[in-house]
PDB file of N, CA, C and O in Angstrom, chain B, residues numbered from 101:
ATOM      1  N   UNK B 101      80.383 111.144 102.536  1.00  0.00           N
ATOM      2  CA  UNK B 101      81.402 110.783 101.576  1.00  0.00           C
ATOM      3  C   UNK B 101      81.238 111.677 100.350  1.00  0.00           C
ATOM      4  O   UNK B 101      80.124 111.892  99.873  1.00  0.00           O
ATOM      5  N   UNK B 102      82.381 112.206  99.837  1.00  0.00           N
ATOM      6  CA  UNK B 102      82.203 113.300  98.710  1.00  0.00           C
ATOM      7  C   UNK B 102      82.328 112.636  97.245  1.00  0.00           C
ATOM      8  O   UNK B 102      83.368 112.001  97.069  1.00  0.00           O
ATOM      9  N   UNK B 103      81.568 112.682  96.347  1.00  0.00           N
ATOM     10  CA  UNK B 103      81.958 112.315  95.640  1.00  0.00           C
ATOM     11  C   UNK B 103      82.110 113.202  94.091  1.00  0.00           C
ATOM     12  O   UNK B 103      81.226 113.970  93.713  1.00  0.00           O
ATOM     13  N   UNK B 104      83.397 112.937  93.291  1.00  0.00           N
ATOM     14  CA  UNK B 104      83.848 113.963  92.257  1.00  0.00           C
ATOM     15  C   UNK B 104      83.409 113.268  90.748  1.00  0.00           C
ATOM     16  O   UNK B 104      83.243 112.145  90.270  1.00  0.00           O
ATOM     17  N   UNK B 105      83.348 114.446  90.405  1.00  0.00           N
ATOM     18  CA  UNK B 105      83.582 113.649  88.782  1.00  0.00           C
ATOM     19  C   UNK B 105      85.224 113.616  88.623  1.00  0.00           C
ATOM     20  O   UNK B 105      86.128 114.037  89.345  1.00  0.00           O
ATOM     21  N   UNK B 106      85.205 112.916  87.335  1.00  0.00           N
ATOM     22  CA  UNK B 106      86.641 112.839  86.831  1.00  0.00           C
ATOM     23  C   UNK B 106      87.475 113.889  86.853  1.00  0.00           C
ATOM     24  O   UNK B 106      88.583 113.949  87.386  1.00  0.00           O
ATOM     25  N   UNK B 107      86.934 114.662  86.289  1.00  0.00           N
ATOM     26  CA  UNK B 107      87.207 116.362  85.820  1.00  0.00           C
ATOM     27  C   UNK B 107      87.633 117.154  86.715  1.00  0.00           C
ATOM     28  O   UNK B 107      88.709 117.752  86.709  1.00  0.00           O
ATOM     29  N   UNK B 108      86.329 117.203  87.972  1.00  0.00           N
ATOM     30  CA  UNK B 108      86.751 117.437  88.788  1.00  0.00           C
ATOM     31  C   UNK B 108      88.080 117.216  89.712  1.00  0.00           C
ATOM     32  O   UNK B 108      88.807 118.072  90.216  1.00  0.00           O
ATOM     33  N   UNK B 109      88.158 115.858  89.770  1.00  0.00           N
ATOM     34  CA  UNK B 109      88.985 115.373  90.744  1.00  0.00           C
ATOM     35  C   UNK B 109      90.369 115.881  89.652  1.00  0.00           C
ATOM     36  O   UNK B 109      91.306 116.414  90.246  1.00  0.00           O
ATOM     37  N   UNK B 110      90.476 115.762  88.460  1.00  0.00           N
ATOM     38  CA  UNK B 110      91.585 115.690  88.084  1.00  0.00           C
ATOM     39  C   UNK B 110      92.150 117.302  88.541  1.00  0.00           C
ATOM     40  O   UNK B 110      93.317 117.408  88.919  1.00  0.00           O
ATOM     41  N   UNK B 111      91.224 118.571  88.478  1.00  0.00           N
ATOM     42  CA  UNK B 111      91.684 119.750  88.745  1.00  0.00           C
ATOM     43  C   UNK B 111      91.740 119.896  90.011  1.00  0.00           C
ATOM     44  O   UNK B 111      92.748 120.512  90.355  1.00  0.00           O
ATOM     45  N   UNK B 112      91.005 119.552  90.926  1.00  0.00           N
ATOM     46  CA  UNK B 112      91.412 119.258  92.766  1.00  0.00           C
ATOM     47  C   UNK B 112      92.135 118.260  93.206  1.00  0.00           C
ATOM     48  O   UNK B 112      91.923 117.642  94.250  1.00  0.00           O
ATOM     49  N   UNK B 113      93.106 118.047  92.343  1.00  0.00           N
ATOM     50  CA  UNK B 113      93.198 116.458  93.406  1.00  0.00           C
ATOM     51  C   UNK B 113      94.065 116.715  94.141  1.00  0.00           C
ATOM     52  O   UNK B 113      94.398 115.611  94.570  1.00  0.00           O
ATOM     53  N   UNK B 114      95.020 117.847  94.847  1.00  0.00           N
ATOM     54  CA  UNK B 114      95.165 117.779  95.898  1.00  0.00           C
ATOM     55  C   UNK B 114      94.395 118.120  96.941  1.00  0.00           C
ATOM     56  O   UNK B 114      94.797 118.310  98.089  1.00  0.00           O
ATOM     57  N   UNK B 115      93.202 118.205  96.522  1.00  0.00           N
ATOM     58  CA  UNK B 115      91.777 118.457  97.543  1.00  0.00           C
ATOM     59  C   UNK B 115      91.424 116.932  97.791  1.00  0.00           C
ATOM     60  O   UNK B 115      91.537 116.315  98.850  1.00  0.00           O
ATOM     61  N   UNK B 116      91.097 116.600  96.911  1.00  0.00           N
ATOM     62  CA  UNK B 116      90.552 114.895  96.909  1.00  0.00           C
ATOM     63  C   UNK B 116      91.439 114.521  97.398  1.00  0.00           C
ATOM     64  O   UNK B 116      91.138 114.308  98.573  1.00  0.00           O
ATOM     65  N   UNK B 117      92.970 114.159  97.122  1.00  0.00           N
ATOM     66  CA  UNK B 117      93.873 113.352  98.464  1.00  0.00           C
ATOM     67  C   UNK B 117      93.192 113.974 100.231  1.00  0.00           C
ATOM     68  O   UNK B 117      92.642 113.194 101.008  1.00  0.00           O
ATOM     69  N   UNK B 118      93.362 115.202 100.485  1.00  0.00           N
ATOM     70  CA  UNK B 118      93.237 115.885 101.690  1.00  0.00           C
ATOM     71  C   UNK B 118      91.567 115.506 102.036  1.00  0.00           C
ATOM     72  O   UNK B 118      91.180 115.630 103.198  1.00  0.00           O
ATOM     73  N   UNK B 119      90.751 115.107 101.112  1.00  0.00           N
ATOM     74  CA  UNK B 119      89.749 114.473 101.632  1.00  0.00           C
ATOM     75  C   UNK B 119      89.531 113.321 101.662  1.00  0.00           C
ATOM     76  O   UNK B 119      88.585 113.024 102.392  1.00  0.00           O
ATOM     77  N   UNK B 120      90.139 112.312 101.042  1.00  0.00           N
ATOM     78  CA  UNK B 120      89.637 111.294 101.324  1.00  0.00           C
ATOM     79  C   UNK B 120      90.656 110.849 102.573  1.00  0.00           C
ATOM     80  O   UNK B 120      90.481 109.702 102.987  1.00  0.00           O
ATOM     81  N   UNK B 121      91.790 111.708 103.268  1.00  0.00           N
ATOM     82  CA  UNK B 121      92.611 111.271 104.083  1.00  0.00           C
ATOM     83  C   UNK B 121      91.855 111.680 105.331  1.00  0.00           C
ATOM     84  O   UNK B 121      91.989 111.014 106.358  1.00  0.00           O
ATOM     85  N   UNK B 122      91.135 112.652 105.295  1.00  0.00           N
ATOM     86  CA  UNK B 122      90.253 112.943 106.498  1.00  0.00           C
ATOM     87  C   UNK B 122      88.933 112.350 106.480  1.00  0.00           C
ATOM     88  O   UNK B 122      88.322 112.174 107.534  1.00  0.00           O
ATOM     89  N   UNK B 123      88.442 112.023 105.339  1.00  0.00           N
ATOM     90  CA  UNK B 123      86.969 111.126 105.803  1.00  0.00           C
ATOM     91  C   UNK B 123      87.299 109.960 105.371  1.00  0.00           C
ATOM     92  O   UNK B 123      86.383 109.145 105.262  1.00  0.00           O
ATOM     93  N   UNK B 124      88.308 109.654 105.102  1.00  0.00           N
ATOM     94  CA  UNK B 124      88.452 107.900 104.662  1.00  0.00           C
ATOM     95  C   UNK B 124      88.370 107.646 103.383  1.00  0.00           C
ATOM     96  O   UNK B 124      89.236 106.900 102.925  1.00  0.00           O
ATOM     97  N   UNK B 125      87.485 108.100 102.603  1.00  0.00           N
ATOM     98  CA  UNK B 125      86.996 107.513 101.678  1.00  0.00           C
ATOM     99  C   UNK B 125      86.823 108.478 100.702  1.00  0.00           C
ATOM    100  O   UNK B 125      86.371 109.431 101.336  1.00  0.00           O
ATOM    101  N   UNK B 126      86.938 108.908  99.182  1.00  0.00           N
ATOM    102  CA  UNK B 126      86.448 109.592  98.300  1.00  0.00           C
ATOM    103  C   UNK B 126      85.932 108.988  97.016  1.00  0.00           C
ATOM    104  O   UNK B 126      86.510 107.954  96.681  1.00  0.00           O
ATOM    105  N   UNK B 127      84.643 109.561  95.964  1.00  0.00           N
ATOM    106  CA  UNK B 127      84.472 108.205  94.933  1.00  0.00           C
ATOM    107  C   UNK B 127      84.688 109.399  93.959  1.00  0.00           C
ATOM    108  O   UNK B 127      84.509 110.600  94.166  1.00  0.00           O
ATOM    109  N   UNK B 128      85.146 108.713  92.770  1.00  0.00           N
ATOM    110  CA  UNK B 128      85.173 110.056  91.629  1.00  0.00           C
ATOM    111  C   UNK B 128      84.469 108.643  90.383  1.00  0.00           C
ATOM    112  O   UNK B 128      84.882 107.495  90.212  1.00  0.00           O
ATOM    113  N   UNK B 129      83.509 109.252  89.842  1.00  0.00           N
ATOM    114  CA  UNK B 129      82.592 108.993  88.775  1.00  0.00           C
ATOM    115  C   UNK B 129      82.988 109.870  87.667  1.00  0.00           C
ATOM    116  O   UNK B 129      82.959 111.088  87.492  1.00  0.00           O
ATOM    117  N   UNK B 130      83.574 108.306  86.594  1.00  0.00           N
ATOM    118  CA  UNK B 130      83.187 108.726  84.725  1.00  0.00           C
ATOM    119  C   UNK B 130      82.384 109.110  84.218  1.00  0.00           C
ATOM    120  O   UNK B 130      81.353 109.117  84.891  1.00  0.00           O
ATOM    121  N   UNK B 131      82.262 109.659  82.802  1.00  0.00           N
ATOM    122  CA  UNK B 131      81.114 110.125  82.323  1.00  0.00           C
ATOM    123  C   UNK B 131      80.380 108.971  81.477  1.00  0.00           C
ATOM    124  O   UNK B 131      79.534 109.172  80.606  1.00  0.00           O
ATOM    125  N   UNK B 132      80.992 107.406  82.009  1.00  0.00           N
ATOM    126  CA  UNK B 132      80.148 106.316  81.720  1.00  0.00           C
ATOM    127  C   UNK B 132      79.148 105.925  82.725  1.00  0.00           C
ATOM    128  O   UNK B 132      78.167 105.257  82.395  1.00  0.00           O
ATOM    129  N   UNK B 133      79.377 106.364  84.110  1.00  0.00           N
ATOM    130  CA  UNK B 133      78.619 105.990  85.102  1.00  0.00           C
ATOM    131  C   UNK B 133      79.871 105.326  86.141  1.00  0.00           C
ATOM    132  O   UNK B 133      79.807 105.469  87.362  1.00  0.00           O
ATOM    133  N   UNK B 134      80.763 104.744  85.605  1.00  0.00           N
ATOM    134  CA  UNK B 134      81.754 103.765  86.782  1.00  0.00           C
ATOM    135  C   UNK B 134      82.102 104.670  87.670  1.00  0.00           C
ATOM    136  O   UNK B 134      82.441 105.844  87.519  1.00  0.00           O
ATOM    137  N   UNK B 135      81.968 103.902  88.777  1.00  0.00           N
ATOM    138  CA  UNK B 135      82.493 104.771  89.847  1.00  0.00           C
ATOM    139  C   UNK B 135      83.864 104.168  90.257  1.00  0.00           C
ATOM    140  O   UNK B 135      84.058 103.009  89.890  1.00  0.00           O
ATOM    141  N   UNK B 136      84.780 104.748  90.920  1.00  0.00           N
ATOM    142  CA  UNK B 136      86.021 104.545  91.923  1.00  0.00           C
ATOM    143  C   UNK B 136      86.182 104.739  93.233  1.00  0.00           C
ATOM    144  O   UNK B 136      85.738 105.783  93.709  1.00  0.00           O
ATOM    145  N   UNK B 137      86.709 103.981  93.908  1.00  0.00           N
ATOM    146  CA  UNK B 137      86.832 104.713  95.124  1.00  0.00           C
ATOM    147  C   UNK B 137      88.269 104.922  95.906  1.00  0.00           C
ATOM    148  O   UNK B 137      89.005 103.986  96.219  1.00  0.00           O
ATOM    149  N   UNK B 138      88.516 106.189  96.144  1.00  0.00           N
ATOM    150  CA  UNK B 138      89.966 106.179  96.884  1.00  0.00           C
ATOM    151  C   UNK B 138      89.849 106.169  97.721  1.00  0.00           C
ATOM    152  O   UNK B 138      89.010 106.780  98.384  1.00  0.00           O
ATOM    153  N   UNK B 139      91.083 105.081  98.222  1.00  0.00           N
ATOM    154  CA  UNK B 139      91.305 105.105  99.754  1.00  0.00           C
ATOM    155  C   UNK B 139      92.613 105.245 100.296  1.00  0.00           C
ATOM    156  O   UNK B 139      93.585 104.705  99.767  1.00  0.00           O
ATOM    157  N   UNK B 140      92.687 105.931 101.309  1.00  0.00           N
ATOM    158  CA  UNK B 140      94.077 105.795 101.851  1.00  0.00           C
ATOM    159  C   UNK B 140      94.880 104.753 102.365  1.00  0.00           C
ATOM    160  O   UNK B 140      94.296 104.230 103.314  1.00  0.00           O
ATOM    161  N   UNK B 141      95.808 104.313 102.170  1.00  0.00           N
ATOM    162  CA  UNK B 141      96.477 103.286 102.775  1.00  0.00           C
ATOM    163  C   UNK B 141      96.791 103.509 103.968  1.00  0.00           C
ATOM    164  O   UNK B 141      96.828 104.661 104.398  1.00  0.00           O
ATOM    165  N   UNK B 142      97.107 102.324 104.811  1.00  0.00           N
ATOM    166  CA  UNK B 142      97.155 102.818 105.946  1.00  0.00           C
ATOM    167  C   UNK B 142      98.635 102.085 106.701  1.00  0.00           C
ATOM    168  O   UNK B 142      99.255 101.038 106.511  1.00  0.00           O
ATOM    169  N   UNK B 143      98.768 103.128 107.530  1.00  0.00           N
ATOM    170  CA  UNK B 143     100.357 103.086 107.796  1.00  0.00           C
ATOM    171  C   UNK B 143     101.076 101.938 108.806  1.00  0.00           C
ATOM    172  O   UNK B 143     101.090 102.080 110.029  1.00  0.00           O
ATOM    173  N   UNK B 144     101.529 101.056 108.276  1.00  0.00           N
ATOM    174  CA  UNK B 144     101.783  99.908 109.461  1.00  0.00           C
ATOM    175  C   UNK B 144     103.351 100.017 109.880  1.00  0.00           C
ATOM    176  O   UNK B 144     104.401 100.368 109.343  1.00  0.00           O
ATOM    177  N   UNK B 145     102.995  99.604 110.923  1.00  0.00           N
ATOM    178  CA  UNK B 145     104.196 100.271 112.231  1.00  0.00           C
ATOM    179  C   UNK B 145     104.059  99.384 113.022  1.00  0.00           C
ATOM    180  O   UNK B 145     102.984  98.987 113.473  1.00  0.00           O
ATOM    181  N   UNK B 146     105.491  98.846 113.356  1.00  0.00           N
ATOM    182  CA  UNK B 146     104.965  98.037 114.840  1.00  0.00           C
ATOM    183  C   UNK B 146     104.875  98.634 115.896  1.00  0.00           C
ATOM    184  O   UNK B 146     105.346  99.705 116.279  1.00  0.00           O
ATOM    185  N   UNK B 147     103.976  97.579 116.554  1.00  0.00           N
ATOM    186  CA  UNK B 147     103.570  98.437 117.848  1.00  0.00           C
ATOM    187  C   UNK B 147     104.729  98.632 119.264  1.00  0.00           C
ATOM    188  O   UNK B 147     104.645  99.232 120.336  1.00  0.00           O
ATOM    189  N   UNK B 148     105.814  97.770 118.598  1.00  0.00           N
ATOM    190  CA  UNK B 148     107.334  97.817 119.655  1.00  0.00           C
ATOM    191  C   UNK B 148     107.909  98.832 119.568  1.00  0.00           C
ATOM    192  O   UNK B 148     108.494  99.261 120.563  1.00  0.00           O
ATOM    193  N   UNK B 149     107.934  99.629 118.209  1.00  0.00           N
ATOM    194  CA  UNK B 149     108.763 100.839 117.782  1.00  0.00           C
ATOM    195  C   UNK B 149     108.769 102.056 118.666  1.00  0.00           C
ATOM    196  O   UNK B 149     107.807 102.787 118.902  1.00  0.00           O
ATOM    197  N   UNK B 150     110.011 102.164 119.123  1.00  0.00           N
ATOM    198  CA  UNK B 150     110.134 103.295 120.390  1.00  0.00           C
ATOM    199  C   UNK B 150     110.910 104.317 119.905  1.00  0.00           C
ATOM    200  O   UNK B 150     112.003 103.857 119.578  1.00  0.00           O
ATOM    201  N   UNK B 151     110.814 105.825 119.660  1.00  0.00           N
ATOM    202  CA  UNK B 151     111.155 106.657 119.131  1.00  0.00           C
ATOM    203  C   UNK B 151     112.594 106.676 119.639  1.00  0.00           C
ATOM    204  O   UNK B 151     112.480 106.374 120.827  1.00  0.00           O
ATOM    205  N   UNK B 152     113.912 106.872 119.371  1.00  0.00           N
ATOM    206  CA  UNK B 152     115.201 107.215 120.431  1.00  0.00           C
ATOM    207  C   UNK B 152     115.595 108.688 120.370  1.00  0.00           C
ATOM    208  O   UNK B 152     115.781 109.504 119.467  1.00  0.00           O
ATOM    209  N   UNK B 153     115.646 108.691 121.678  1.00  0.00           N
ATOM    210  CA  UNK B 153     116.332 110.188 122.013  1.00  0.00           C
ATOM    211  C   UNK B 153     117.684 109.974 121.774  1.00  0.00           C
ATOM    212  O   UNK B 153     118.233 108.928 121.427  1.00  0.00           O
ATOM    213  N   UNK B 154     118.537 111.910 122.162  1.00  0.00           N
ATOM    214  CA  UNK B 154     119.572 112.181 122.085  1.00  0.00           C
ATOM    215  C   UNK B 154     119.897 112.398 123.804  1.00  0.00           C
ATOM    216  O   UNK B 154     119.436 113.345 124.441  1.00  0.00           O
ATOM    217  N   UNK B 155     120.937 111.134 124.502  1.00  0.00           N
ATOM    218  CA  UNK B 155     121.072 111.365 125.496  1.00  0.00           C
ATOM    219  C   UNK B 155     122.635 111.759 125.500  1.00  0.00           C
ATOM    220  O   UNK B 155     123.138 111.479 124.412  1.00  0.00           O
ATOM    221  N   UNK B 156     123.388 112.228 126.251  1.00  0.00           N
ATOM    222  CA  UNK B 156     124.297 112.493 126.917  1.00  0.00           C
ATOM    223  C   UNK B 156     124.753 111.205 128.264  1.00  0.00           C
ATOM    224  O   UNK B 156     125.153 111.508 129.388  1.00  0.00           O
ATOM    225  N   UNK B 157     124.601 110.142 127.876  1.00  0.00           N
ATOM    226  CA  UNK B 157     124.711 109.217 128.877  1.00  0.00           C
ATOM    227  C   UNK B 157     125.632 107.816 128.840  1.00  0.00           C
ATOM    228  O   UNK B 157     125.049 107.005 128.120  1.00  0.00           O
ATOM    229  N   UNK B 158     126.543 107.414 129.234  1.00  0.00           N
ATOM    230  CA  UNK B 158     127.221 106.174 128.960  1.00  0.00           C
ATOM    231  C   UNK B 158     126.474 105.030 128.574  1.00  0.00           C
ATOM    232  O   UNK B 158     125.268 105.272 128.525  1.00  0.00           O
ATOM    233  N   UNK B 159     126.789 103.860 128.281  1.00  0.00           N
ATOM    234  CA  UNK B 159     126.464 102.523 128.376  1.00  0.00           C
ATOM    235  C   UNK B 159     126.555 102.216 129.509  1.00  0.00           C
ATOM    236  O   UNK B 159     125.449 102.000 130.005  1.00  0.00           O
ATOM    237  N   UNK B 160     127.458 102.078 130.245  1.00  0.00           N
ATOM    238  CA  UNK B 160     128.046 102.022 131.685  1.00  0.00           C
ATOM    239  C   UNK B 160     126.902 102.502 132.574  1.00  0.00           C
ATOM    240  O   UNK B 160     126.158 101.836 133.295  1.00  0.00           O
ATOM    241  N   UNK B 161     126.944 104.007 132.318  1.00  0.00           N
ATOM    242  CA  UNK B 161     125.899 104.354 133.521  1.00  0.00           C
ATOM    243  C   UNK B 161     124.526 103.838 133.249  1.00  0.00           C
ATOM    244  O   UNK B 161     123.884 104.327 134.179  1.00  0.00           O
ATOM    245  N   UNK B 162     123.879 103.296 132.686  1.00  0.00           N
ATOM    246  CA  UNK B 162     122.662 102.981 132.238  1.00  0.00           C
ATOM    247  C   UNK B 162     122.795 101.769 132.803  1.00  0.00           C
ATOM    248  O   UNK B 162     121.676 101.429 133.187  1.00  0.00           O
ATOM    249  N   UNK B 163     123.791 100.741 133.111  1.00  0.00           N
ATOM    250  CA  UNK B 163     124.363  99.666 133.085  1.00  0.00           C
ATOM    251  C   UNK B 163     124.125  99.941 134.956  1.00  0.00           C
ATOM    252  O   UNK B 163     123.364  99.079 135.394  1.00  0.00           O
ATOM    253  N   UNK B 164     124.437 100.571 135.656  1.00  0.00           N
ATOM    254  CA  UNK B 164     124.492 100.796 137.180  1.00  0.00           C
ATOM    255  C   UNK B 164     123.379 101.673 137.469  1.00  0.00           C
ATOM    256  O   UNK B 164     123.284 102.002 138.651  1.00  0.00           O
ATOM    257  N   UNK B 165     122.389 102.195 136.549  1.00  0.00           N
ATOM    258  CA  UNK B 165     121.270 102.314 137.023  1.00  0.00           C
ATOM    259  C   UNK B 165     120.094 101.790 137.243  1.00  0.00           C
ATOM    260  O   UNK B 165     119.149 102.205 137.913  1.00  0.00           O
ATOM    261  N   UNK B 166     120.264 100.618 136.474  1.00  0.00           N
ATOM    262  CA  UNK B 166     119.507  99.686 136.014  1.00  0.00           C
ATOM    263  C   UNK B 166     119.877  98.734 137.365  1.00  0.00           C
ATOM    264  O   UNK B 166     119.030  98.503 138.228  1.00  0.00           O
ATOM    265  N   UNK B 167     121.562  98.102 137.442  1.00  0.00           N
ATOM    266  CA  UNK B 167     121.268  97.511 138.583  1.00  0.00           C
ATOM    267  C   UNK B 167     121.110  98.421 139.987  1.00  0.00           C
ATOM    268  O   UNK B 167     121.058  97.783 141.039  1.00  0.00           O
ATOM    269  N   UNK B 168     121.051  99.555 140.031  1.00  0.00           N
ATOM    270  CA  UNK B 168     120.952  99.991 141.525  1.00  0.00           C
ATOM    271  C   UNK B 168     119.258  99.879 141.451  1.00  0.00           C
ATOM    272  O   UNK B 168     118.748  99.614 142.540  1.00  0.00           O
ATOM    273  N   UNK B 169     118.337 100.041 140.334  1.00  0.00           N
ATOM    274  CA  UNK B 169     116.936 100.068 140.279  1.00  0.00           C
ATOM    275  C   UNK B 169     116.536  98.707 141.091  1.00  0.00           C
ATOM    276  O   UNK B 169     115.761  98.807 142.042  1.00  0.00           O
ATOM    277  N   UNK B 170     117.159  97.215 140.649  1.00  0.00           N
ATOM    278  CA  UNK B 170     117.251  96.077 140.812  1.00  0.00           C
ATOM    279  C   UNK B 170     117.646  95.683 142.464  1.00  0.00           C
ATOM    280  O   UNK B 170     117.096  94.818 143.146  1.00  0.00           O
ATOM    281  N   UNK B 171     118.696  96.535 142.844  1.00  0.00           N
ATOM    282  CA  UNK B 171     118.806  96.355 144.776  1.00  0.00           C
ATOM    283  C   UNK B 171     117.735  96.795 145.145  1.00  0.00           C
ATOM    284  O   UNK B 171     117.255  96.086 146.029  1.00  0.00           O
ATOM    285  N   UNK B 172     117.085  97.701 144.864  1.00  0.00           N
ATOM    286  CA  UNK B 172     115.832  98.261 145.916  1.00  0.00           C
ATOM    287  C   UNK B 172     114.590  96.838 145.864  1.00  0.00           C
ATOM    288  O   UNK B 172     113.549  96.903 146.516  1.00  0.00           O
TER     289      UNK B 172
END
């Protein structure tokens, strides 16, 4: 885990985002001693979510493929 001073982090911090998104975790320390710690949030999605394509295909035909799938 890396950890920055203030100073630091304030002149990298698009380093410090890009690290604490790859190791999880980054701490950046005041020049009182307090420490912080960043973390990334994390991305919630359901797990039903199905990307949709671009088809070229009726309602209809999807509709008689589905039942011809269903005769077999």
């Amino acid at each position: 885990m890396q950890v920055y001073t203030y100073s630091e982090a304030r002149q990298k911090f698009a380093v410090v985002l890009e690290q604490a998104e790859s190791t999880g975790k980054v701490l950046i320390r005041r020049k009182d001693g307090r420490t912080f710690a960043l973390i990334p949030e994390k991305v919630v999605s359901s797990p039903l979510y199905v990307p949709s394509i671009k088809a070229n295909i009726t309602t209809q035909e999807i509709v008689d493929i589905i039942r011809e799938g269903r005769e077999r």
